[in-house]
C-alpha positions as CSV (number, residue, x, y, z in Angstrom):
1,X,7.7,-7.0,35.4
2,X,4.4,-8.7,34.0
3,X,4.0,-10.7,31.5
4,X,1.7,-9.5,28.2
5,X,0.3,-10.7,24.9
6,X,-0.2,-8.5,22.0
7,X,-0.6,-8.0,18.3
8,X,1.5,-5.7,17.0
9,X,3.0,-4.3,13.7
10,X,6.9,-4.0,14.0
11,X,7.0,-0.3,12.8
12,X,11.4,-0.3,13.4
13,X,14.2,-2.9,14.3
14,X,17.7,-1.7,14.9
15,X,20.6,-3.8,15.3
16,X,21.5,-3.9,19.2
17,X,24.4,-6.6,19.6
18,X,25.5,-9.4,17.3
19,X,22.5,-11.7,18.7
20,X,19.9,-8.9,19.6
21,X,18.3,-6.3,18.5
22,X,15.5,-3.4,19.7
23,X,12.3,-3.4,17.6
24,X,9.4,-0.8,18.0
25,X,6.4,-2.1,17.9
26,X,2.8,-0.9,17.2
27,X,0.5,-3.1,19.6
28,X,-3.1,-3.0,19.1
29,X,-3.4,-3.7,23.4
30,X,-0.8,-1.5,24.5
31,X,0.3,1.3,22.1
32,X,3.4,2.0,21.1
33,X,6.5,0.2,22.5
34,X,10.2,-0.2,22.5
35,X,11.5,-3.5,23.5
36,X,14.7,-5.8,23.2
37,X,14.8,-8.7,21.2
38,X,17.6,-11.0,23.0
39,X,18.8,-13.5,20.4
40,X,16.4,-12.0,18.0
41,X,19.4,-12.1,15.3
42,X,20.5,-15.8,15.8
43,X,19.4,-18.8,13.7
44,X,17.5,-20.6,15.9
45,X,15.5,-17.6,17.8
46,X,12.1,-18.2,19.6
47,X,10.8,-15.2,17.3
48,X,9.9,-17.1,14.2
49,X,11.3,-14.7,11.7
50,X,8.4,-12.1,12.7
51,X,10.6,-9.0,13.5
52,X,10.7,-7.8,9.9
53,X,9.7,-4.3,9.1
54,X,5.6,-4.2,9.0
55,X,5.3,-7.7,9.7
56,X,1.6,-8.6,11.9
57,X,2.5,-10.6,14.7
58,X,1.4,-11.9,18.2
59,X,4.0,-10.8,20.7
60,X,4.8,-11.7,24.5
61,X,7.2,-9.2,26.0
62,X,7.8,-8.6,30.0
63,X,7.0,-4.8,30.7
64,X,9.4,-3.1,32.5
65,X,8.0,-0.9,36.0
66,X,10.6,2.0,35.0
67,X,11.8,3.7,31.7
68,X,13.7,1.3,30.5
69,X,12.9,-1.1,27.3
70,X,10.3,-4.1,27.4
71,X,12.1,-7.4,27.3
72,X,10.1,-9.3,23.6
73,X,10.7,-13.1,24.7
74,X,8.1,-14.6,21.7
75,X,6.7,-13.5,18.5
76,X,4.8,-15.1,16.3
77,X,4.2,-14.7,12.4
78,X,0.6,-13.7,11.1
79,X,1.5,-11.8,8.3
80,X,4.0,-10.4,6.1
81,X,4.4,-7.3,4.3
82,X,4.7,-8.3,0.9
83,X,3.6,-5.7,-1.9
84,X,3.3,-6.9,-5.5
85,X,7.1,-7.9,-6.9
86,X,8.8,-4.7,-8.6
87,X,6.0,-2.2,-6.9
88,X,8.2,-0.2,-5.1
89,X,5.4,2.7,-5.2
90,X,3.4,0.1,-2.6
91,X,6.9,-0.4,-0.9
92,X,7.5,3.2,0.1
93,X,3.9,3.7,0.6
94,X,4.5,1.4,3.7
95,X,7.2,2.5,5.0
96,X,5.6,6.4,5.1
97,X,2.9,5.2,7.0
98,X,5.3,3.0,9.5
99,X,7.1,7.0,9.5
100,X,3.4,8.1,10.6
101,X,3.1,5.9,13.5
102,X,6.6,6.4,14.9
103,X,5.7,10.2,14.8
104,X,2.6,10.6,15.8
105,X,2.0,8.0,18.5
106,X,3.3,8.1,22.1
107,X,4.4,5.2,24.0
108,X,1.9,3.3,26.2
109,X,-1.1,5.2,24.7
110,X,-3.1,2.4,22.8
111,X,-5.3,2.9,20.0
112,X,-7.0,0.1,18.5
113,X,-8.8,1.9,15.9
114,X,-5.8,3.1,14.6
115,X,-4.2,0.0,14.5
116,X,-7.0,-1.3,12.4
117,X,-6.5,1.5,10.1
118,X,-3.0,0.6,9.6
119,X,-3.3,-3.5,9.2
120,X,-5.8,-2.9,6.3
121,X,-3.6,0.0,4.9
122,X,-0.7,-2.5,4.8
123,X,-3.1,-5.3,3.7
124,X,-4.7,-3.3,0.7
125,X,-1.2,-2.0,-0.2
126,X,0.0,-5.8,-0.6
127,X,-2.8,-6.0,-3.3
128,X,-3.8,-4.1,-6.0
129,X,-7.5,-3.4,-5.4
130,X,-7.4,0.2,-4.7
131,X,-4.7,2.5,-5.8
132,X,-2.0,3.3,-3.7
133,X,-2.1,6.9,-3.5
134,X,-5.9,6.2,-2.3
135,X,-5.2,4.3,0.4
136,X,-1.9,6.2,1.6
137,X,-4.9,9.4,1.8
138,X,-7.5,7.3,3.3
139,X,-4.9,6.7,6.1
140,X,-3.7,9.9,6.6
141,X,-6.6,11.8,7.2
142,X,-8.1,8.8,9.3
143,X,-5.2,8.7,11.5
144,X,-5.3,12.4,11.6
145,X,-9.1,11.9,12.8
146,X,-8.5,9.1,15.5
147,X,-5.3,11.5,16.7
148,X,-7.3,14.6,17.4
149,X,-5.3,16.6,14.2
150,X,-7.8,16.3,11.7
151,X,-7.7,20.0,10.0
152,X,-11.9,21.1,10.0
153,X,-12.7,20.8,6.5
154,X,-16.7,21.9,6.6
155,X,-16.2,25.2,9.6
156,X,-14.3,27.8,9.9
157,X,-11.1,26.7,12.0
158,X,-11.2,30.1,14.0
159,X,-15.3,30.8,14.2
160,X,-16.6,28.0,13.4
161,X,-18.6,29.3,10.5
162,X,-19.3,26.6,7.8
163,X,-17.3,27.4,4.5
164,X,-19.4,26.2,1.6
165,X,-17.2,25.1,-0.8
166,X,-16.7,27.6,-3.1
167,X,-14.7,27.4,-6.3
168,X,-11.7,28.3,-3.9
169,X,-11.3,27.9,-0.1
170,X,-8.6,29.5,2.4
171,X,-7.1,27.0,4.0
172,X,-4.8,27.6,7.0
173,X,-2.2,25.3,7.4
174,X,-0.9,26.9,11.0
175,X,-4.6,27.8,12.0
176,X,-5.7,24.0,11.2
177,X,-8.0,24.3,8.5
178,X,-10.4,26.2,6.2
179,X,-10.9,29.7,7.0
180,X,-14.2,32.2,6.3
181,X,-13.6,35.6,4.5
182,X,-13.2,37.1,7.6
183,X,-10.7,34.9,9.7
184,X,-8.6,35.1,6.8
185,X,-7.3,38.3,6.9
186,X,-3.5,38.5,9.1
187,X,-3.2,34.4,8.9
188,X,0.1,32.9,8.0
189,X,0.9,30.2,5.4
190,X,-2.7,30.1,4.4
191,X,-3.3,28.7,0.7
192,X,-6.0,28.9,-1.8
193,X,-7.9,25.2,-1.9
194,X,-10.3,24.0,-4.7
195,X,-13.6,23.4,-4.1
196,X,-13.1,20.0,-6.0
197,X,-9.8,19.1,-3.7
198,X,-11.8,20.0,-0.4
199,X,-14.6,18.3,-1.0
200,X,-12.5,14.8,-2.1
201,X,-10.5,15.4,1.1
202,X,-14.2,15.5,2.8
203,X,-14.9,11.7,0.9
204,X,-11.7,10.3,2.5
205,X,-12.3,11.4,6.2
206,X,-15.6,9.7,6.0
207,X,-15.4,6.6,8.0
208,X,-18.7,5.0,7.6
209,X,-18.4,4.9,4.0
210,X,-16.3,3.5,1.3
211,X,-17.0,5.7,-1.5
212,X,-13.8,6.6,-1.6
213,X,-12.5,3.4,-3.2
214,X,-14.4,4.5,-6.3
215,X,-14.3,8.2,-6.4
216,X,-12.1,9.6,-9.4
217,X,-10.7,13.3,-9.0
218,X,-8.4,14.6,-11.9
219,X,-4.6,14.2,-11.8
220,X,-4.5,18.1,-10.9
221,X,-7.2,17.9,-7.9
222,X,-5.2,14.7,-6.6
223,X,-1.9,17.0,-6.7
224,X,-3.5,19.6,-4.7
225,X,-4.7,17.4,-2.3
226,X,-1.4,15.7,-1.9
227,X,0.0,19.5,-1.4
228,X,-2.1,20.3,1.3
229,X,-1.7,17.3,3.1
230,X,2.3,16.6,2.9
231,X,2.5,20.8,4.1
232,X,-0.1,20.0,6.7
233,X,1.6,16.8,7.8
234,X,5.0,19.0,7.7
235,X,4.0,21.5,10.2
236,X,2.5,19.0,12.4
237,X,4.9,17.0,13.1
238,X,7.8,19.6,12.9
239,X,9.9,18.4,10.3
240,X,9.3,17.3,6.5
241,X,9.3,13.1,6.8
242,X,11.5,11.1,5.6
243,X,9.4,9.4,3.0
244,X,8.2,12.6,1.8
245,X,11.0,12.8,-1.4
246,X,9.7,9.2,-2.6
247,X,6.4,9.6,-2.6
248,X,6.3,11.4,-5.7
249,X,3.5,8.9,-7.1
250,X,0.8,9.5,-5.0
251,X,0.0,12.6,-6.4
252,X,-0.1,10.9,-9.9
């Protein structure tokens, strides 16, 4: 076993024993890992209280050579997830995108861009400076980027065509984005996308600006978008997430 340091984002913690528990952590190093917390749940723990859900923390754990669970033997607090009192729109919000990175990561298999995109998601959704529903779609899509799922939003999925955006696009949501006139006909689950949605969902997948903190799109736009994207997130991952029923307010 060898000894490593981390910052990480505790993404699950399940109750293991009376003293211990196993947390999942998102390390910014590393990836994704499972470990075991030994005395994790007693009052005097060498953990600092930093094992809450979503908490930023720097970790030590011993990696184990075979399949089995790291061993966490320190963590230490840099931040908590704390949302504004009584927002539980900000609450859920986190806990979706801790959903996200449970599902879509794989163990060992670091990505510190994405991590980055996560600790400022959780950071702005502590605030109030940008509206939730904005940074829960900034996220997605980015994450979707960084993954390799990003749905193509400017060529044709299939041809590779650019679709100018029309007053409606065909979007695919099996094929993987929008579809010309041509690859259209015989898809499945296909569905008819504004020009106004697809070209706000174009804003947010721009990394190398933040125009997207200030761009308004109508409540209607905003609920297609949110359509498309919990459908598209759906499919990809193989089942509807958990969060999905609460999240209600992000198409608001």
């Amino acid at each position: 076993m060898s000894d490593e340091k981390a910052t990480a984002l505790v993404l699950r913690v399940v109750e293991f024993s009376e003293t211990s528990c196993v947390v999942t952590l998102l390390t910014r190093e590393f990836g994704k890992i499972g470990a075991l917390a030994k005395g994790a749940r007693r009052a005097k723990a060498p953990f600092d209280s930093a094992l809450d859900l979503l908490t930023l923390c720097r970790v030590v754990f011993l990696r184990k050579s075979s399949g089995g669970l790291d061993l966490l033997t320190e963590a230490r607090l840099e931040r908590r997830f704390r949302p504004p009192a009584g927002d539980v729109a900000r609450l859920y919000a986190g806990y979706y995108l801790a959903e996200l990175l449970l599902s879509l990561t794989d163990d060992y298999d670091p990505h510190p861009e994405l991590f980055d995109l996560a600790d400022f998601a959780l950071k702005e959704l502590s605030e109030t400076r940008l509206l939730v529903g904005a940074v829960v779609l900034r996220f997605e899509l980015l994450a979707l980027r960084q993954l390799g799922h990003l749905p193509s939003l400017v060529n044709c999925v299939e041809c590779g065509t650019r679709v100018e955006p029309a007053k409606r696009v065909a979007f695919g949501q099996l094929a993987g984005g929008v579809l010309c006139n041509q690859c259209r006909a015989g898809k499945r689950q296909v569905v008819s996308l504004s020009g106004t949605a697809l070209a706000g969902m174009v804003t947010f997948t721009d990394e190398a600006s933040t125009s997207w903190e200030t761009v308004e799109l109508p409540a209607a736009v905003r609920g297609e978008i949110r359509g498309v994207v919990n459908h598209y997130m759906s499919n990809l991952l193989g089942h509807r997430p958990r969060m999905h029923p609460y999240l209600g307010f992000l198409a608001q």
